[in-house]
C-alpha positions in Angstrom: 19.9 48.6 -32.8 23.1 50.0 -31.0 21.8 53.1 -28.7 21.7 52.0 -25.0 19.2 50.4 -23.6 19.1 47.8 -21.1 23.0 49.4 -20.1 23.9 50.5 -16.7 24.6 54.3 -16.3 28.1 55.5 -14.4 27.2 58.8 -13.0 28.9 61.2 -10.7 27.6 64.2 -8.6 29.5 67.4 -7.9 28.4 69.6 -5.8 29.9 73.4 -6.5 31.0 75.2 -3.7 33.3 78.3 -4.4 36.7 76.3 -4.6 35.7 74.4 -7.6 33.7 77.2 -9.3 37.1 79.1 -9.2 38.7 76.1 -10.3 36.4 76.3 -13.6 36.5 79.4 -14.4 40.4 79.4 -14.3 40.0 76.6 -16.6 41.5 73.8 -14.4 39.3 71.0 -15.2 40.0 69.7 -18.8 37.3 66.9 -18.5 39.4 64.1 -19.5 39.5 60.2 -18.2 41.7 58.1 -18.9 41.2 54.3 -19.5 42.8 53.1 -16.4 41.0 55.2 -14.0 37.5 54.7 -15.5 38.4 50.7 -15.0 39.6 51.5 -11.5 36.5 52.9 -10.3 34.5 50.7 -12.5 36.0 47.3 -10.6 36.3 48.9 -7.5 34.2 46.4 -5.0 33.7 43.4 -7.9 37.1 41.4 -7.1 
């Protein structure tokens, strides 16, 4: 009994235009958060 449901999703959209395709394949985007910005936009709007 620890999977996830009944928790609320945080989900994000990117749409792919030809800047951030290049941006990809040149290996820019690592894919890494870190704790202070995934609480920033996660109490963004509740205080």
């Amino acid at each position: 009994m620890t999977g996830y449901r009944g928790r609320t999703g945080i989900y994000e959209l990117l749409l792919v235009d030809d800047a951030i395709r290049a941006a990809l394949a040149r290996n820019v985007a690592a894919g890494v958060t870190s704790m202070e910005e995934v609480l920033r936009v996660t109490r963004e709007g509740t205080e």
